[in-house]
N, CA, C and O of each residue as an XYZ file, in Angstrom:
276
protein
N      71.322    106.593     92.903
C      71.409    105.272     92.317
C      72.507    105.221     91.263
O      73.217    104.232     91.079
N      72.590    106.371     90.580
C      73.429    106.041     88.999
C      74.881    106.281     89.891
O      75.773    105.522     89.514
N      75.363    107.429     91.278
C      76.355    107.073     91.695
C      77.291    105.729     92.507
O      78.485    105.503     92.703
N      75.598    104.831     92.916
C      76.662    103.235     92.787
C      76.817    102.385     91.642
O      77.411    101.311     91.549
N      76.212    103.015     90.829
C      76.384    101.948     89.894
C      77.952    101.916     88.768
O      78.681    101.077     88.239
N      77.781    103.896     88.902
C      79.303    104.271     88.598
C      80.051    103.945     89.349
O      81.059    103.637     88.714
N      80.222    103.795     90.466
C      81.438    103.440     91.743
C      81.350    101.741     91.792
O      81.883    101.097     92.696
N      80.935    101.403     91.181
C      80.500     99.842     91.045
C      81.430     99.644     89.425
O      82.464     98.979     89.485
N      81.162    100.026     88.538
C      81.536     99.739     87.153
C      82.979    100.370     87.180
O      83.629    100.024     86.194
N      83.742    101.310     88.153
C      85.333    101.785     88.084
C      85.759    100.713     89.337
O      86.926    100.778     89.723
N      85.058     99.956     89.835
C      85.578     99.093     90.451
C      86.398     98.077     89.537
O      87.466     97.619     89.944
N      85.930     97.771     88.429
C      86.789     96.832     87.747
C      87.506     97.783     86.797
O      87.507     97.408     85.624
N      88.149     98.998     87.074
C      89.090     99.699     86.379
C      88.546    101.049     85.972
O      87.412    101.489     86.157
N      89.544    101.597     85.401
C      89.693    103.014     85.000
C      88.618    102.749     83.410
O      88.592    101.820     82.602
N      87.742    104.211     83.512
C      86.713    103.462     82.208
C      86.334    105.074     81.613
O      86.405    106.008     82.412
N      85.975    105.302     80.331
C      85.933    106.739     79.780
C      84.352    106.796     80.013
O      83.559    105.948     80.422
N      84.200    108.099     79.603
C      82.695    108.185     80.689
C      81.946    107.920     79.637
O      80.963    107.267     79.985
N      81.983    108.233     77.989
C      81.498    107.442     77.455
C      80.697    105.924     77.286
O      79.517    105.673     77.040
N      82.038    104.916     77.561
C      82.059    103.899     77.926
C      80.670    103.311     79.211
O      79.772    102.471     79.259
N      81.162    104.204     79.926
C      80.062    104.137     81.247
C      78.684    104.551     81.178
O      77.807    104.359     82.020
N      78.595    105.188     79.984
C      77.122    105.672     79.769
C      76.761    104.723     78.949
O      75.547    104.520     78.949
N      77.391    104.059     78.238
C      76.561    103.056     77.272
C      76.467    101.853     78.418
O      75.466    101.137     78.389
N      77.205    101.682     79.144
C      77.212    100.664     80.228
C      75.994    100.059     80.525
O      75.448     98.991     80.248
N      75.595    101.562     81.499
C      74.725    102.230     82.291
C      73.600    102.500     81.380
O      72.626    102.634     82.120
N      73.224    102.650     80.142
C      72.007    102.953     79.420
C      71.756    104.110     79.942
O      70.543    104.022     80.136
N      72.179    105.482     80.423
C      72.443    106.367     80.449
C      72.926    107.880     79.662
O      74.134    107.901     79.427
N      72.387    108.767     79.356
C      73.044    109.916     78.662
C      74.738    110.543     78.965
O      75.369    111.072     79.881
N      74.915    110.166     77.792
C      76.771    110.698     78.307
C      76.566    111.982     79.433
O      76.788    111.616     80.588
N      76.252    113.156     79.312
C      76.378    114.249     79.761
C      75.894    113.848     81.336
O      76.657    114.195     82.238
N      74.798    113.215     81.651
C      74.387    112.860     83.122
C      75.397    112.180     83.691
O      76.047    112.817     84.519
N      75.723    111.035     83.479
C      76.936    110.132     83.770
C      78.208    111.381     83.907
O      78.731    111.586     85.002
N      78.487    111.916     83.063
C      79.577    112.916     83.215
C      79.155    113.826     84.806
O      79.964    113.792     85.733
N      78.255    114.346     84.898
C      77.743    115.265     85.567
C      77.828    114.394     87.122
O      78.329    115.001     88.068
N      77.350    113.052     87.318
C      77.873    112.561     88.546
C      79.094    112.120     88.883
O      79.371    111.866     90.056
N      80.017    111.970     87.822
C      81.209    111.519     87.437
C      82.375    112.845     88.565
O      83.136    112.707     89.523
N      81.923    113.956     87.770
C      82.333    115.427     88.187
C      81.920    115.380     89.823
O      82.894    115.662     90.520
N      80.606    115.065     90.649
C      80.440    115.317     91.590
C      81.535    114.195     92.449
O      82.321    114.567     93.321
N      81.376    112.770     91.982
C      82.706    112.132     92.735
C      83.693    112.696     92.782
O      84.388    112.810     93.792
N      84.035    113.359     91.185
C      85.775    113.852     91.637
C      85.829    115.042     92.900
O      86.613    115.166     93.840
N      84.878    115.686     92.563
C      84.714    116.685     93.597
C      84.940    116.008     95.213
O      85.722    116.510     96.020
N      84.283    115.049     95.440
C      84.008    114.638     96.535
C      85.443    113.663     97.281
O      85.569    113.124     98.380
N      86.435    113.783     95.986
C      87.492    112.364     96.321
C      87.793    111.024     96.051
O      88.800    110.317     95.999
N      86.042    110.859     95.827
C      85.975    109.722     95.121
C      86.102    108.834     93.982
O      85.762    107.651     93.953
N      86.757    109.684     92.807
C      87.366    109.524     91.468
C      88.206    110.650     91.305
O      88.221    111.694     91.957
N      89.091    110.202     90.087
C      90.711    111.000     89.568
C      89.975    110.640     88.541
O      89.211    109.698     88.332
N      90.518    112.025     87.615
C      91.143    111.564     86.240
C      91.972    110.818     85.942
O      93.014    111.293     86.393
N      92.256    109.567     85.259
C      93.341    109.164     84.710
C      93.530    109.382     83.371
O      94.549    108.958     82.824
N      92.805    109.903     82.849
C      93.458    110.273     81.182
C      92.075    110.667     80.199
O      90.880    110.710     80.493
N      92.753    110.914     78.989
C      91.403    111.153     77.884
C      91.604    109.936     77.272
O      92.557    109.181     77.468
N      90.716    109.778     76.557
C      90.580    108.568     75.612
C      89.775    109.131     74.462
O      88.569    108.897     74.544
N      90.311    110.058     73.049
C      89.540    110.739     72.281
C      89.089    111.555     72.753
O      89.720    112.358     73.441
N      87.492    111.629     72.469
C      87.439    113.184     73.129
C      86.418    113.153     74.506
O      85.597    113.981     74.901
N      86.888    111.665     75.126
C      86.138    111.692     76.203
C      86.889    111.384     77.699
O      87.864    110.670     77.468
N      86.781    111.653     79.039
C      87.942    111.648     79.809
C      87.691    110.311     80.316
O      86.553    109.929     80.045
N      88.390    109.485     80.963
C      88.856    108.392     81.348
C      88.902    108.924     83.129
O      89.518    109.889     83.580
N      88.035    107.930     83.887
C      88.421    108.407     85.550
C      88.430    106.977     86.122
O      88.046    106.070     85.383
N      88.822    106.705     87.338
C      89.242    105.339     88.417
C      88.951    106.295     89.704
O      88.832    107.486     89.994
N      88.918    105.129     90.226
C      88.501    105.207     91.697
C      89.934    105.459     92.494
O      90.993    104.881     92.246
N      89.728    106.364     93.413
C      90.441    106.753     93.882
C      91.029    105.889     95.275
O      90.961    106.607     96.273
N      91.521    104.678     95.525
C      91.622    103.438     96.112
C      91.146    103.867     97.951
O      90.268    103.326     98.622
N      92.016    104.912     98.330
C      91.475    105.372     99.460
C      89.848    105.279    100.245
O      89.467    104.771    101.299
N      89.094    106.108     99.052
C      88.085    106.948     99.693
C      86.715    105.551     99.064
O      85.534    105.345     99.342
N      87.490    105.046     98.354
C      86.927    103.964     97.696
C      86.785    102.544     99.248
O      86.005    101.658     99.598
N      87.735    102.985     99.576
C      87.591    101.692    101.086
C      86.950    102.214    101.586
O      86.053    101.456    101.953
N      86.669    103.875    102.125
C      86.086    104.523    103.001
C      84.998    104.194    102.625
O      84.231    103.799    103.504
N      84.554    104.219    101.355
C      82.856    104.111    101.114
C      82.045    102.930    101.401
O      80.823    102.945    101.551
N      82.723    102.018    101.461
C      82.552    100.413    101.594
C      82.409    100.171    102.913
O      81.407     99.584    103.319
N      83.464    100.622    103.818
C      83.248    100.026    105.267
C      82.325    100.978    105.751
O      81.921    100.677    106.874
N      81.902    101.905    105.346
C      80.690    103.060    105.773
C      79.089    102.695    105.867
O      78.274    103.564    106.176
């Protein structure tokens, strides 16, 4: 569940995972922890830090793949 809701909330842009855990009413470190399994999977990049927390987007590709699936 918390991985559509993350692939749902980088739909409207690149967002620090911070950010996404307060979103989400979520613990930073969990949010991070599925965050990590997308990148793994293709489904998010890093795009940057933002302080001391990393910044990721959807990776536009695998992001269509998931949708028409």
């Amino acid at each position: 569940m918390a991985t559509r809701q993350i692939l749902g909330e980088l739909k409207n842009g690149p967002a620090a995972v911070k950010n996404l855990a307060a979103r989400l009413e979520l613990p930073a470190p969990h949010v991070l922890r599925y965050v990590l399994a997308l990148q793994r999977r293709g489904f998010v990049a890093l795009d940057g830090i933002e302080g001391p927390s990393p910044v990721y987007r959807l990776v536009p590709e695998q992001a269509a793949a998931s949708a028409a699936a």
